[in-house]
N, C-alpha and C positions, 0 to 999 in steps of 0.2 A: 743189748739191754734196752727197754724200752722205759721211760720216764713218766710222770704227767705229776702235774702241778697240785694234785688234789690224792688224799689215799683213797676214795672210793673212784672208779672210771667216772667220768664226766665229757660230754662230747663239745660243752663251751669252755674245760681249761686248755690250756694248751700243753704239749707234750715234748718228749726228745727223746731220740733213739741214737744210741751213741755206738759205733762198731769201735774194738779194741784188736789192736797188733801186737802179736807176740813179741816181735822186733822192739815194740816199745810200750811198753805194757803200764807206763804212768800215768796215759792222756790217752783218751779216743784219739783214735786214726780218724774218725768222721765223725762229724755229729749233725744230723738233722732234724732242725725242731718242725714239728705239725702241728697244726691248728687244732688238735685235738687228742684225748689223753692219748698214747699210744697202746694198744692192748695187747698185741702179741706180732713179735718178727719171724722169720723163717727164710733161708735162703734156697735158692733153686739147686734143685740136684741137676738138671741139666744145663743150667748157667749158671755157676757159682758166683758169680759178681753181680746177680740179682738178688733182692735184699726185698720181701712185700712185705709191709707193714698194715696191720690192722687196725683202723681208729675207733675209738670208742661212737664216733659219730656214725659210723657205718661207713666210712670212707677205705679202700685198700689204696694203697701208695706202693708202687714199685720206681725203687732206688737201684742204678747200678753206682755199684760203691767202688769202681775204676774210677770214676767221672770226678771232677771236683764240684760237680754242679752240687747245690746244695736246694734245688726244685727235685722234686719227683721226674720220673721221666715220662709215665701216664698217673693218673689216677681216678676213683670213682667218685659219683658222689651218692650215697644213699636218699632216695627220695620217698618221703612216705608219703600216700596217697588215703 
């Protein structure tokens, strides 16, 4: 599920993308906040434990959601010219 602090996309609120386990289905298993609203997740069909996230700022974020790291593992940054 993907969060942001504002109800229309904003690329200055910030956001939170919360992954949920069947196993325990009261609390995200993960939660990682972005600098920006989050607009749409999607996991990999060839690495299931990759997680890219779309930000409203133009940024994609790829999370592997093994990791407990709570940074991206790469990500973009949209630069408009």
């Amino acid at each position: 599920m993907c969060y942001g602090a504002s109800p229309v996309p904003d690329a200055d609120a910030p956001g939170v993308v919360c992954c949920w386990s069947i196993k325990q289905p009261e609390w995200p298993h993960r939660i990682y906040h972005t600098a920006s609203t989050a607009m749409a997740a999607d996991f990999s069909n060839e690495h299931p434990q990759m997680l890219a996230v779309g930000l409203a700022s133009g940024t994609i974020a790829i999370y592997d959601v093994y990791s407990d790291a709570a940074e991206p593992l790469l990500d973009t940054t949209c630069v408009w010219n």
